[in-house]
VOGU-3710 file (C-alpha; in Angstrom, 3 decimals, decimal comma):
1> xxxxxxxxxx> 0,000/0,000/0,000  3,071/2,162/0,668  4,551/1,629/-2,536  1,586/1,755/-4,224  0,874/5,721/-2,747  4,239/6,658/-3,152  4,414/5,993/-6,496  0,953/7,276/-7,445  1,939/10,493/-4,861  5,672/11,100/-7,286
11> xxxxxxxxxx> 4,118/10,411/-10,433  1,218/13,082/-10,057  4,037/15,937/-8,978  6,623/14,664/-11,884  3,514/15,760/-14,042  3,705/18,979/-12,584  7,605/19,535/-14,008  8,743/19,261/-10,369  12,880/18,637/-10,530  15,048/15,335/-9,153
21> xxxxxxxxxx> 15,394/16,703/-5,816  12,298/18,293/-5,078  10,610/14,570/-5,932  13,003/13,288/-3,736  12,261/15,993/-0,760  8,747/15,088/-1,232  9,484/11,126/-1,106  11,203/12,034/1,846  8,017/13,881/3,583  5,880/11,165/2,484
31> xxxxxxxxxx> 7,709/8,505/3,844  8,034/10,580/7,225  4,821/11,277/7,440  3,312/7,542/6,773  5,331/6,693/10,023  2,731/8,686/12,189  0,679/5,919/14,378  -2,605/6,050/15,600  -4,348/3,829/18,903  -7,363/4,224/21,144
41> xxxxxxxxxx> -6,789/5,717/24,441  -9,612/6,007/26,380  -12,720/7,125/26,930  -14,324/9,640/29,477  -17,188/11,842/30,196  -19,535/9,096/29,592  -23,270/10,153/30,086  -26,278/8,320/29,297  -29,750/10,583/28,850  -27,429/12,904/31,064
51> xxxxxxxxxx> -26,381/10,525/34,144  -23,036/10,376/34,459  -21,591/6,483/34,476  -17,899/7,062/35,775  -18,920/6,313/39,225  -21,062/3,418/38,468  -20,410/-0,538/36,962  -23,603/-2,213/36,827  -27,424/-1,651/36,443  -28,197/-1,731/40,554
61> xxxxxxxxxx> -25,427/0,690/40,273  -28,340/3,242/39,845  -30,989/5,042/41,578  -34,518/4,499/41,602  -35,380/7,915/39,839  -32,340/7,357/37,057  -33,601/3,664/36,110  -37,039/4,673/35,569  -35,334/7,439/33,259  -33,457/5,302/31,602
71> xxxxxxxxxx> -36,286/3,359/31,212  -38,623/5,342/30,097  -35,770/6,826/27,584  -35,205/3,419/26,217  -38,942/2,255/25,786  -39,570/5,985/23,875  -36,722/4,726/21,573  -34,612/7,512/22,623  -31,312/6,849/24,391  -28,526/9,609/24,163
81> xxxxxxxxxx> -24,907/9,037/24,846  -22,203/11,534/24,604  -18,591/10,894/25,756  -14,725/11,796/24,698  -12,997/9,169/22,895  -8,857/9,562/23,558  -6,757/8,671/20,241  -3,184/8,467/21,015  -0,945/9,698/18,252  2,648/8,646/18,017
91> xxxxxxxxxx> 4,562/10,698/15,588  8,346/8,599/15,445  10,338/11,610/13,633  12,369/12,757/16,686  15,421/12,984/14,654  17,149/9,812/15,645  17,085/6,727/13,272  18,037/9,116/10,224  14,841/10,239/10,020  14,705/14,350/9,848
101> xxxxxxxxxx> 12,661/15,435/13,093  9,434/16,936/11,908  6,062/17,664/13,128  2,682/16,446/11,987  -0,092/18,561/11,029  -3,305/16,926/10,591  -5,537/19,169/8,880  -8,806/16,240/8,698  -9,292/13,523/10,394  -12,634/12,142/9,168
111> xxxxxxxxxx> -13,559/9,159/11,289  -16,469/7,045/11,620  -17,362/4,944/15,081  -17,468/1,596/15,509  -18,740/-0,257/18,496  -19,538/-3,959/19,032  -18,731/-4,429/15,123  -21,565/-2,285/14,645  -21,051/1,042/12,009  -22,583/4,393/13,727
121> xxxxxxxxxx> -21,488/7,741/13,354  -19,033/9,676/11,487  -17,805/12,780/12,058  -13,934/15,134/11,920  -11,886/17,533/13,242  -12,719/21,033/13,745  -9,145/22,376/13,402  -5,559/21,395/12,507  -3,945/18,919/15,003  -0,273/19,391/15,449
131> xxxxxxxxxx> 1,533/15,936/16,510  4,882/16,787/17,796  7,898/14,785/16,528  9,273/13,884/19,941  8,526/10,231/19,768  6,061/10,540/22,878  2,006/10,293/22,609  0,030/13,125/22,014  -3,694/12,845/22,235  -6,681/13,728/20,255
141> xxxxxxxxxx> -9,522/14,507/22,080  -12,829/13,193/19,710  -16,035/14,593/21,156  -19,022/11,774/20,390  -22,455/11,687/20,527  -25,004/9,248/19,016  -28,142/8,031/20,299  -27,867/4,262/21,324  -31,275/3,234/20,558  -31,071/3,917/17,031
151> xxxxxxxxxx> -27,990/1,453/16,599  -28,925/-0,951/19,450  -32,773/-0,925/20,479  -33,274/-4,523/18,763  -30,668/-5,755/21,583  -32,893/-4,866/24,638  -32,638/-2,672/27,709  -30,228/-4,421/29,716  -27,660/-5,443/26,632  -27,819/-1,606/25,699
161> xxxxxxxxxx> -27,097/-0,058/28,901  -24,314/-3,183/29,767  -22,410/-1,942/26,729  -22,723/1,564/28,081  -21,449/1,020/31,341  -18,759/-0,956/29,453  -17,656/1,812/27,663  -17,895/5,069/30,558  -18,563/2,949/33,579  -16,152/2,620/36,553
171> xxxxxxxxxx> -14,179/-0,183/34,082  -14,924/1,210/31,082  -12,305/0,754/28,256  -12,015/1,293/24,444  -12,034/-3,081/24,000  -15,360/-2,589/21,994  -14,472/0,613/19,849  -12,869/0,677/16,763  -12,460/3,699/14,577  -12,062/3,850/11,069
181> xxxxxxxxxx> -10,037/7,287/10,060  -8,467/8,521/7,004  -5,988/11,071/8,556  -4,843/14,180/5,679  -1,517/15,957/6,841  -0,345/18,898/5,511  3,271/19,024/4,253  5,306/21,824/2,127  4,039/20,197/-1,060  0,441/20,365/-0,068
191> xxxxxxxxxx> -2,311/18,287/1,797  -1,560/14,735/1,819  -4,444/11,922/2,036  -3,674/8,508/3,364  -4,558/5,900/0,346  -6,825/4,223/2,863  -8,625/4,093/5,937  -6,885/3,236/9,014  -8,852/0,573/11,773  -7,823/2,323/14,972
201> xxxxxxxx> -7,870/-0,254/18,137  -7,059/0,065/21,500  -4,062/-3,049/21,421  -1,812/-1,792/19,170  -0,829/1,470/17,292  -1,426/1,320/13,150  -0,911/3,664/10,855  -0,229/3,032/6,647
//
């Protein structure tokens, strides 16, 4: 896939009359900037028809009057989540290795959310991201919000709120997320688009 961009990437600016060296500058920004990673961090802020979950794990977890909201929420077909999903970004061009230290700009990020293997919403950045070249994390901060009944309502009360609580509760993790983003970085030859979508997971950082 590398190869395959690269080439497509080169062969688009040689049309342009660009000389030796500048194709060769740009190879090198290319290849610099495919090395930026991408992993799920966490998730916080999780709130569910507006009751916050971080200080709870299961359904007796809440009270009387926020069950029968919940409740009534779910059998109206209306269940509203919002939460911050954490993507760590790893950006490897510290200047050691021989690669030239550089930072990363991501000017999009367009992303869509996947949870339990099911496709919901989509969404992107509102402005550029700059991803230091240190060789340390930075994150990305991805505010969601998507109404869980309209993905999940033929899975029942219980299932829906479980998965919830598995997400923002007191052991909530990323282990059912996965998010599909085609990150565009801006270099001194222009926007660049990754050739493909990029399944970010919480296990391991990926990138092109």
């Amino acid at each position: 896939m590398k190869l395959t961009f690269y080439r497509s990437a080169i062969l688009s600016l040689a049309l342009f009359g660009l000389s030796c060296a500048q194709l060769k500058e740009f190879q090198n920004a290319i290849t610099n900037l495919s090395r930026c990673q991408f992993k799920l961090d966490s998730i916080n802020g999780f709130e569910l028809m507006g009751i916050n979950l971080s200080n709870k794990q299961k359904l007796t977890d809440f009270s009387i009057l926020d069950g029968a909201k919940l409740a009534a929420g779910f059998a109206r077909n209306e269940f509203p989540a919002s939460f911050t999903l954490n993507v760590a970004a790893m950006n490897p061009n510290d200047g050691n290795g021989g690669s030239k230290k550089a930072s990363a700009t991501l000017t999009s990020f367009a992303w869509t959310l996947i949870l339990d293997n099911t496709t919901t919403i989509d969404g992107d950045i509102t402005n550029p991201i700059v991803i230091p070249g240190t060789g340390q994390q930075s994150i990305i901060p991805l505010k969601m919000g998507l109404d869980l009944a309209k993905f999940f309502h033929d899975k029942g009360y219980e299932s829906v709120v479980n998965l919830a609580l598995a997400l923002g509760g007191v052991s909530g993790s990323t282990s059912r997320v996965t998010l599909k983003a085609r990150p565009r970085l801006k270099t001194d030859f222009g926007e660049i688009t990754y050739p493909s979508d990029i399944n970010i997971i919480d296990k391991e950082f990926r990138g092109q």
